[in-house]
Wavefront OBJ file of the C-alpha trace (Angstrom):
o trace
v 136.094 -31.554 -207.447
v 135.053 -31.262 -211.172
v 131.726 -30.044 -210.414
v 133.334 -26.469 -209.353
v 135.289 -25.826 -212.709
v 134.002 -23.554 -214.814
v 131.433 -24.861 -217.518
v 131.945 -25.763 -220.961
v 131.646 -22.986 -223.395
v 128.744 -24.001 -225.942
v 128.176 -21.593 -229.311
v 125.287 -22.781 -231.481
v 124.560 -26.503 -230.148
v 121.261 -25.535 -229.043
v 119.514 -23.735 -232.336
v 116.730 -24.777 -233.302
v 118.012 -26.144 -236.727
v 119.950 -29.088 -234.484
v 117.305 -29.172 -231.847
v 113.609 -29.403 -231.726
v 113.999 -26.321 -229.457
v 116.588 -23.904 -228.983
v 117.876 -22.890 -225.522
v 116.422 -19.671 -224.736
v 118.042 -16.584 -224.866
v 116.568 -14.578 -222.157
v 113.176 -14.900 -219.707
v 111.086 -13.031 -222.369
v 111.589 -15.733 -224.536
v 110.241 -17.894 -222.222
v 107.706 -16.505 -220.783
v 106.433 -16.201 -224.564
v 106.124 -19.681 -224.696
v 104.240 -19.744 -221.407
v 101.965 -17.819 -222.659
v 101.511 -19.826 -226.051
v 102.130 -23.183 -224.725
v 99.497 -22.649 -221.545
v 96.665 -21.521 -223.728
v 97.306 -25.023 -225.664
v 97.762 -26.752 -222.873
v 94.615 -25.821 -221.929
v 92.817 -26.256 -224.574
v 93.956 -29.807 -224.883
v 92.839 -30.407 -221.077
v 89.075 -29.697 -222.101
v 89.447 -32.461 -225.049
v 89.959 -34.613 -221.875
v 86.671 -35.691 -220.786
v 88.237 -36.419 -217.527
v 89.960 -33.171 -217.341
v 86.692 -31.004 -219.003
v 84.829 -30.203 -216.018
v 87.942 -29.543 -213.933
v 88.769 -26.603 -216.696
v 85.011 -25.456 -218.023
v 85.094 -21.970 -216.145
v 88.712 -21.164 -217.074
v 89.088 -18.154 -219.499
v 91.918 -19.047 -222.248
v 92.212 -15.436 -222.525
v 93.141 -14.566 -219.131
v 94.922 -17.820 -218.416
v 98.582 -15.262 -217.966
v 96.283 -13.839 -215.133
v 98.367 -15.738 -211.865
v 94.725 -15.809 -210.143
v 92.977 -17.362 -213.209
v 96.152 -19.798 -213.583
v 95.112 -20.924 -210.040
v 91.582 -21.535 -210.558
v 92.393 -25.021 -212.011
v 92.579 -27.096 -209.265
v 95.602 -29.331 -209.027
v 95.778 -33.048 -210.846
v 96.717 -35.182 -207.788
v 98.082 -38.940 -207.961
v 95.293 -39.852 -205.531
v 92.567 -38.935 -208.317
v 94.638 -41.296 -211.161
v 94.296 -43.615 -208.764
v 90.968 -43.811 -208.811
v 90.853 -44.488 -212.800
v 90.884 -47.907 -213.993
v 92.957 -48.350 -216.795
v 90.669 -48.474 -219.414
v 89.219 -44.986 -218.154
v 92.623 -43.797 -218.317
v 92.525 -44.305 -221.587
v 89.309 -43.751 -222.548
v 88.657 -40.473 -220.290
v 92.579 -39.047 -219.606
v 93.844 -39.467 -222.670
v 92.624 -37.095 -225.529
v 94.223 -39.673 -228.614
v 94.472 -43.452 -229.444
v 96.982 -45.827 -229.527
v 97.265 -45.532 -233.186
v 99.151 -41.795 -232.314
v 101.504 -43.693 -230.007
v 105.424 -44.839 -231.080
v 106.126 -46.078 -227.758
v 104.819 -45.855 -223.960
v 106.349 -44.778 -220.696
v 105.760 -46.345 -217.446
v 104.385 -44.597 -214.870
v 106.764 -45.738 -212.189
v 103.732 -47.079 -210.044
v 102.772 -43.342 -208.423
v 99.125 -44.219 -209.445
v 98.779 -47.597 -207.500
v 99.345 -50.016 -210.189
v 101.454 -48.596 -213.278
v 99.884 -47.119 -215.865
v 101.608 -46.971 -219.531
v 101.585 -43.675 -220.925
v 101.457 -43.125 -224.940
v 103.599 -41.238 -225.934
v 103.568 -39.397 -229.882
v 106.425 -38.478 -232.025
v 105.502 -35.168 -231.621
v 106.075 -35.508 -227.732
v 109.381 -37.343 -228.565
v 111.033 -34.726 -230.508
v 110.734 -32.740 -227.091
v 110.801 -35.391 -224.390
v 113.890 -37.177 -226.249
v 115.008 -34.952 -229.015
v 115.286 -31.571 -225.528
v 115.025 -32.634 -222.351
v 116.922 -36.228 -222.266
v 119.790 -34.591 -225.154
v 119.837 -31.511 -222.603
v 121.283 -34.016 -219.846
v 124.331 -33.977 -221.768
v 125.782 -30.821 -222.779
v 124.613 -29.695 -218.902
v 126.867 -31.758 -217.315
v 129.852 -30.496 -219.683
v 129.584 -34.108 -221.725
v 131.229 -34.096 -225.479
v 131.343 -36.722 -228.142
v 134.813 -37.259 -226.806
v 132.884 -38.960 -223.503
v 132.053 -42.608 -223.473
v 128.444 -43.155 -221.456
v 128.281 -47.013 -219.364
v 124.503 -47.018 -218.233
v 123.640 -48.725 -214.838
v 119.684 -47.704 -215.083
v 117.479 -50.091 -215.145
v 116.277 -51.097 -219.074
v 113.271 -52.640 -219.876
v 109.960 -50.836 -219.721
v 111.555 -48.018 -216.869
v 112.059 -44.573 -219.451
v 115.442 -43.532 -218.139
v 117.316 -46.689 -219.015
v 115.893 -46.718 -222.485
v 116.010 -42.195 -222.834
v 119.066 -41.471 -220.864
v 121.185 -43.725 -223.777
v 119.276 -42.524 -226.653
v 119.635 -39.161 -225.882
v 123.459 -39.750 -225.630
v 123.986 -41.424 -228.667
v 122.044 -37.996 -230.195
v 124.925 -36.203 -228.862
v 127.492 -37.895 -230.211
v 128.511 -40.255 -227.007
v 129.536 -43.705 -227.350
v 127.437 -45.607 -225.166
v 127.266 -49.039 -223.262
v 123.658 -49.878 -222.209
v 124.682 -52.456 -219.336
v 121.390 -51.688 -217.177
v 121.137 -52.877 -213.617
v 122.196 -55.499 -212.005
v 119.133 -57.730 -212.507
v 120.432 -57.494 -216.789
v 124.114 -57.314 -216.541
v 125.622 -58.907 -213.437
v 127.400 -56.270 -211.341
v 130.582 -58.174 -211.548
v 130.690 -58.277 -215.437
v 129.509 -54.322 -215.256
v 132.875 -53.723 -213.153
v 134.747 -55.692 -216.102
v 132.918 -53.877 -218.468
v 134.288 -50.254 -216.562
v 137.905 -51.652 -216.381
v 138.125 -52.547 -219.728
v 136.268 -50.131 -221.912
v 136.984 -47.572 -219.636
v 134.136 -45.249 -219.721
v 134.288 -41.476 -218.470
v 130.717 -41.495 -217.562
v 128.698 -44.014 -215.339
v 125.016 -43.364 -215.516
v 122.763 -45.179 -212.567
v 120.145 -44.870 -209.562
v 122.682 -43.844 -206.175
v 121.736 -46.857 -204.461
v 122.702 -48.935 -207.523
v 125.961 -46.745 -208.000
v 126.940 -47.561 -204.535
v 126.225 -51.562 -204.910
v 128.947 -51.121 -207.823
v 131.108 -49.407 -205.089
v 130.541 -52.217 -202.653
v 130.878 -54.816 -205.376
v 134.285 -53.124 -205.861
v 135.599 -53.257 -202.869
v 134.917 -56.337 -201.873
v 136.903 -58.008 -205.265
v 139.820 -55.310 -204.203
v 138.714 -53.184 -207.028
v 140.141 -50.093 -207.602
v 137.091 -48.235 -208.439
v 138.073 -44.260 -208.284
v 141.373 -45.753 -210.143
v 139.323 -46.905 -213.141
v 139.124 -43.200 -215.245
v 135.426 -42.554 -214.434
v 135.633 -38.657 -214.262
v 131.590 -37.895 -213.925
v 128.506 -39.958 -212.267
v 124.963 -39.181 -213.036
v 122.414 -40.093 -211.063
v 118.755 -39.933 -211.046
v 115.108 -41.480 -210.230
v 116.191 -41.378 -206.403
v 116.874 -38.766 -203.518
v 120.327 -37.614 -202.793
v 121.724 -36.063 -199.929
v 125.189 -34.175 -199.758
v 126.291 -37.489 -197.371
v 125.484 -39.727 -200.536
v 127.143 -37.977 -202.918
v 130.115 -37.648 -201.216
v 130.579 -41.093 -200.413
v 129.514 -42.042 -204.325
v 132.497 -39.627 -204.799
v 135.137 -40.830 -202.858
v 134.353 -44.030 -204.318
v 134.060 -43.557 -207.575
v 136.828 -40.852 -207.554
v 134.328 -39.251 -210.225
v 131.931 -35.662 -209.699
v 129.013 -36.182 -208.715
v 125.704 -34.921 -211.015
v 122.550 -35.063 -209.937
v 119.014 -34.845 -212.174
v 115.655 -34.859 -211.798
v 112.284 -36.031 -213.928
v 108.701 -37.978 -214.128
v 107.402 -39.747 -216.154
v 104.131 -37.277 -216.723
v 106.919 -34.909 -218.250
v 110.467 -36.307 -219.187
v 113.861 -35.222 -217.750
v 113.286 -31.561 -215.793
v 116.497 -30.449 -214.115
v 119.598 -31.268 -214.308
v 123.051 -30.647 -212.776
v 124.714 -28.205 -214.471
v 128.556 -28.278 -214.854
v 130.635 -25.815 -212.963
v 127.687 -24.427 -210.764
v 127.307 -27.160 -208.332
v 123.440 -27.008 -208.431
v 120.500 -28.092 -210.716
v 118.868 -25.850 -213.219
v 115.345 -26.181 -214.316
v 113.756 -26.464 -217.822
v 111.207 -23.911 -217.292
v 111.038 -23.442 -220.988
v 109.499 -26.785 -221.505
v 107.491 -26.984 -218.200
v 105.600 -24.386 -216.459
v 106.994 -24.636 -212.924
v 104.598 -23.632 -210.222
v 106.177 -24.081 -206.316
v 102.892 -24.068 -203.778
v 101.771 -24.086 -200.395
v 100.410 -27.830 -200.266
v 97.795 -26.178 -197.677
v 96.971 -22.972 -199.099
v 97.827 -23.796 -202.611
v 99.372 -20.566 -203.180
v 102.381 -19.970 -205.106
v 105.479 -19.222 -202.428
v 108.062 -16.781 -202.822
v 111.190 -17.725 -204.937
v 113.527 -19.356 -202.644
v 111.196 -20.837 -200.547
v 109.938 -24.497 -200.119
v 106.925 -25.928 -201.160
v 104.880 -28.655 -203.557
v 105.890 -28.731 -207.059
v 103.456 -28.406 -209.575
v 104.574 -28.985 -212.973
v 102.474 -28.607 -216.426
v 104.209 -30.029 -219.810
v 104.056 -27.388 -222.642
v 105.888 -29.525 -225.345
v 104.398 -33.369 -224.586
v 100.616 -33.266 -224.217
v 99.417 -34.360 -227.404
v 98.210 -37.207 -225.785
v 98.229 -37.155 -221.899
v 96.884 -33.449 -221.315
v 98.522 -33.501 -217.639
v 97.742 -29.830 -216.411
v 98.508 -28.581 -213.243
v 100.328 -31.943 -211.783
v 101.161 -32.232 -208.589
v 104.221 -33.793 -208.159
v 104.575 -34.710 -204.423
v 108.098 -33.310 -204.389
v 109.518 -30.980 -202.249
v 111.361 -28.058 -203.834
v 112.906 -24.738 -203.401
v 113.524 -22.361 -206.778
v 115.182 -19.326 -207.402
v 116.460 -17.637 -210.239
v 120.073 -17.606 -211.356
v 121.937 -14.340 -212.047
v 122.829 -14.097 -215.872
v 125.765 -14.681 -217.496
v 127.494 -15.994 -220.570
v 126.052 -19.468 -219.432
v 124.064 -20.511 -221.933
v 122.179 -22.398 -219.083
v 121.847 -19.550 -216.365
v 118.827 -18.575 -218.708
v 117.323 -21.334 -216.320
v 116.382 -21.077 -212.711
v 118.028 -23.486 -210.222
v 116.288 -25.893 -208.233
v 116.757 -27.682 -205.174
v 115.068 -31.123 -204.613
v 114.403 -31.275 -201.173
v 114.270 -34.694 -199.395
v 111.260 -35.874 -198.409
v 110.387 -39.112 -195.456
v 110.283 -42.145 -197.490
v 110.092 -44.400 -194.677
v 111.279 -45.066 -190.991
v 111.439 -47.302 -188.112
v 109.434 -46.904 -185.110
v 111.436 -48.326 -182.124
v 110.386 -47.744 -178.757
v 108.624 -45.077 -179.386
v 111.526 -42.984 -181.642
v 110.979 -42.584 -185.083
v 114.616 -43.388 -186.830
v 113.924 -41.864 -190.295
v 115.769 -44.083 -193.412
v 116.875 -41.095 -194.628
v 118.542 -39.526 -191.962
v 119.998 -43.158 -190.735
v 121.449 -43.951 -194.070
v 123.007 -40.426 -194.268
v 124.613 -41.498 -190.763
v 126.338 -44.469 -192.050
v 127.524 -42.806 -195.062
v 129.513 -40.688 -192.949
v 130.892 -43.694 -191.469
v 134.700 -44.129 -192.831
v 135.086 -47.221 -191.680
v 131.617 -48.633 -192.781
v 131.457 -49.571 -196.555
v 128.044 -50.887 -196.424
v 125.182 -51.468 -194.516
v 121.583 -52.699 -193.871
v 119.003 -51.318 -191.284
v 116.906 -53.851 -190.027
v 114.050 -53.319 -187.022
v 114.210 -56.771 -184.960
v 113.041 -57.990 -181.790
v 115.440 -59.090 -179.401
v 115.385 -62.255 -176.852
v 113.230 -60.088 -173.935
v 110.944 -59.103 -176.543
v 112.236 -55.441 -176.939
v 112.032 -53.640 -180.071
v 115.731 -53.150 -181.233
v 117.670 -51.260 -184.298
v 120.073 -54.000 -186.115
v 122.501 -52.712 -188.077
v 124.184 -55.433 -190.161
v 127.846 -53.610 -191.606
v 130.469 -54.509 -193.981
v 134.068 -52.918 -193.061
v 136.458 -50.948 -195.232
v 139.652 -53.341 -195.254
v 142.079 -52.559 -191.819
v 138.871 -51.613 -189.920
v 138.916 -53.128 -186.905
v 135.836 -54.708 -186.173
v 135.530 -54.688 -182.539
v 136.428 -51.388 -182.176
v 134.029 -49.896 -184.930
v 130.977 -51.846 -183.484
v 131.661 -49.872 -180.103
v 132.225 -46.619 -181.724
v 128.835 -47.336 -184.050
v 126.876 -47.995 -180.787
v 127.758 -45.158 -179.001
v 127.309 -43.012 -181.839
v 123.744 -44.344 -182.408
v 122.881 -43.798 -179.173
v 124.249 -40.664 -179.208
v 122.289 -39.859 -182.819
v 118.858 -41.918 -182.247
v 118.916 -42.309 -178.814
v 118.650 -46.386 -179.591
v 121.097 -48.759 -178.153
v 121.288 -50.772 -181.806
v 123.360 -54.092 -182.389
v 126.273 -54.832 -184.678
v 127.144 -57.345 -186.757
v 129.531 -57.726 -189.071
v 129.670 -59.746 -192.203
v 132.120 -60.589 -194.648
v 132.880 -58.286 -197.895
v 130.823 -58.543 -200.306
v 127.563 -60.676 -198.326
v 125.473 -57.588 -198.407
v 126.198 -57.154 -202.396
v 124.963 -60.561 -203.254
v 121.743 -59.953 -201.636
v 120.982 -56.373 -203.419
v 122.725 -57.722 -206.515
v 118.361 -58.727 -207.475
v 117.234 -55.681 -206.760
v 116.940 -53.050 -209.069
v 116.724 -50.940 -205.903
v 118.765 -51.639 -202.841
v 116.257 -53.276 -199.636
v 118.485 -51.536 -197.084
v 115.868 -51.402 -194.717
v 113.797 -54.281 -193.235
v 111.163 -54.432 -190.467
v 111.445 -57.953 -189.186
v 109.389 -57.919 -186.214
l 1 2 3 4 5 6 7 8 9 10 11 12 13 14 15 16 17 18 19 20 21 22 23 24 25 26 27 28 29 30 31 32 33 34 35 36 37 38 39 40 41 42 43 44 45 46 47 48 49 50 51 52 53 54 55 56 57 58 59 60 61 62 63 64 65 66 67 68 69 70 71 72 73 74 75 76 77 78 79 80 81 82 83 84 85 86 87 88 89 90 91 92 93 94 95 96 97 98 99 100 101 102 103 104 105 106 107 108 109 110 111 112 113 114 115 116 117 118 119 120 121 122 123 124 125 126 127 128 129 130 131 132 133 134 135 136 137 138 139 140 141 142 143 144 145 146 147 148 149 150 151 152 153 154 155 156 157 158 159 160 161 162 163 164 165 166 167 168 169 170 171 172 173 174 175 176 177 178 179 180 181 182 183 184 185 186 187 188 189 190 191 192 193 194 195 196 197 198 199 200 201 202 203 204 205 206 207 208 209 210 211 212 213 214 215 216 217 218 219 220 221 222 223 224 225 226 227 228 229 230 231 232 233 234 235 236 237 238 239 240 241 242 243 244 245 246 247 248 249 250 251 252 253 254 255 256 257 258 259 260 261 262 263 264 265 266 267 268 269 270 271 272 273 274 275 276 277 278 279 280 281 282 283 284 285 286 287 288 289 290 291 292 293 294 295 296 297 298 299 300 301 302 303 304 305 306 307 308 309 310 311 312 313 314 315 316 317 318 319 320 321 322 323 324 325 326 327 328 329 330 331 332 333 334 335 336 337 338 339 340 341 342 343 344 345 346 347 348 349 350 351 352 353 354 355 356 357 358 359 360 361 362 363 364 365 366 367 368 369 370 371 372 373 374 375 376 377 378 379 380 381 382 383 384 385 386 387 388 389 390 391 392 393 394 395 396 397 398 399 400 401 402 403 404 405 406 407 408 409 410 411 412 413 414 415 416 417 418 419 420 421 422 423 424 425 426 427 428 429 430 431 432 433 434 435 436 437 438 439 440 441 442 443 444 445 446 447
């Protein structure tokens, strides 16, 4: 599709005299920064008195040194965790609330969310670069028209990803999820304003799908040319069903809250490309903690170098799983930029008679499904007391439903080695019950 075309050919978007920060021209130029922005970075990590101790032995003048670098042990979710809030505050962060223009959720990582400040010095990077980078990646132009399915409210990317459109020149529709704008008026909204870009979480992107198709919706009819997703995993079985039914390309991106966006799918390569000019980027071992080669997987480590004026993260591991490798140079403004693949990690799975089913790998299944057009997983136990795997489907229309609920058992058997039951429900029952979720609850344990 789309995503394969060649990119859109940018001149002098990204100087510094429109943006807080130009693109970079060539690694030098980055690792210039590195070398600026870590020594500050530092140096803003031993205001911390939580941080202090963790850097005292660290040379600022050797920090370029690789085996120096590593001497600062790794800032770990598990040890936020441990912080109440008010020693968040008081030990983490190295300036008050009276340095703050707005705060950024922590997306619960840290046990119970935490509300990071955030300064209008990190905003003209987090905002003003990384968000306003989104667009121009994914070959956007103020010709576009952006309708935004992410959640609003105190979660950053509903709020950022518009902003950062509007910067650019986009016309934008801030509809958020489903639990602000009902889906059904969101599918009006797409028909009749007719937006080329829908911006939402997959799982929320495929509720519109669902939504769709059960009103007889034409939804890869409706001129969406471009869907971009984030805040959630996708596999290659996702986003080619969010495709198909959306009749759109597919772009995926990639952030966290302790930074702002990070990589992003970049138009006419097929693959995300890294902002290593406003992070330093480390890929570990998560045993050894030693960098692996480029290419291979391992932890991601990530350290901001534009937005630490108040949070001095350094060193934070990330607890995703990523391969990186550098691009080979060309008139891309972007292939400046390393790509990197966000490797899926186990979020969750059933344990049925003694077989792990993994969410992941049992949504991916359905997906592939043609005559499924959605689903829940549900773990039940059946009238002998045996642990079975429910699968609860809605059918494209002219499926026959006898005939898929055989094939769908002997697949999953085949698959999971489960004998699973099958029941269908009407179009559209599933969508009413995800339609209050800002994330889909495909998969219940009812036992």
């Amino acid at each position: 599709m789309a995503r394969t075309s060649r990119p859109v050919a940018y001149g002098g978007e990204f100087k510094a005299e429109r943006w807080a920060l130009g693109l970079p021209k060539s690694q030098r130029e980055i690792d210039a920064i590195h070398r600026a922005k870590k020594k500050l970075a530092l140096a803003r990590a031993k205001q911390s008195k939580f941080l202090a101790k963790r850097v005292a032995g660290i040379d600022p003048n050797k920090i370029d040194d690789p085996a120096e670098w590593g001497k600062i042990p790794v800032l770990t979710k598990d040890e936020l965790r441990k912080l109440s809030t008010e020693e968040f505050y008081r030990d983490f962060c190295i300036a008050g609330f009276d340095r703050a223009v707005e705060f950024w959720r922590s997306g619960g990582a840290t046990g119970k969310p935490l509300f990071y400040p955030r300064s209008a010095e990190d905003m003209r990077f987090m905002l003003g670069v990384a968000f306003r980078r989104i667009w121009p990646c994914i070959g956007a132009t103020a010709k576009d028209t952006l309708h935004v399915s992410f959640p609003l409210g105190i979660h950053p990317v509903g709020q950022l990803a518009p902003r950062s459109a509007e910067m650019e020149g986009i016309a934008t529709i801030w509809a958020g999820a489903g639990t602000t704008t009902p889906s059904e008026v969101q599918l009006d909204l797409i028909l009749s304003l007719k937006p080329t870009i829908v911006a939402a979480m997959p799982s929320y992107a495929l509720h519109l799908a669902n939504v769709a198709e059960a009103r007889g919706i034409d939804l890869a009819g409706a001129g969406v040319k471009k869907l971009l997703v984030s805040a959630e995993p996708l596999t290659e079985a996702k986003r080619a069903k969010l495709a198909r039914s959306w009749g759109a390309a597919v772009y995926n991106s990639f952030g966290m809250t302790e930074g702002a966006m990070t990589s992003v799918e970049r138009h006419g390569l097929g693959a995300m490309v890294a902002f290593t000019d406003l992070y330093f980027l480390e890929v570990i071992d998560s045993a050894s903690g030693k960098p692996v080669a480029p290419g291979e997987t391992g932890a991601l480590v990530m350290t901001p170098l534009w937005s630490n004026s108040i949070t001095p993260f350094l060193r934070w591991f990330t607890g995703d799983i990523v391969r990186m490798s550098p691009q080979k140079k060309s008139r891309d403004p972007f292939s400046v930029f390393p790509i990197l693949d966000h490797a899926l990690r186990t979020e969750g799975f059933f344990k049925i008679r003694g077989v792990n089913i993994n969410h992941g790998d049992l949504e991916d299944f359905m997906f592939q499904q043609g005559a499924v057009q959605d689903f829940k997983g549900e773990a039940v136990t059946d009238a002998q007391g045996q642990d079975r795997l429910r699968l609860l489907v809605e059918l494209r229309r002219g499926a026959d439903a006898a005939e898929t609920s055989r094939a769908l058992v002997a697949l999953v058997k085949r698959k999971f080695e489960q004998t699973c039951e099958v029941e269908v429900l009407a179009a559209g029952t599933i969508a009413q019950e995800f339609e209050k979720s800002v994330k889909a609850p495909r998969f219940t344990d009812k036992r």
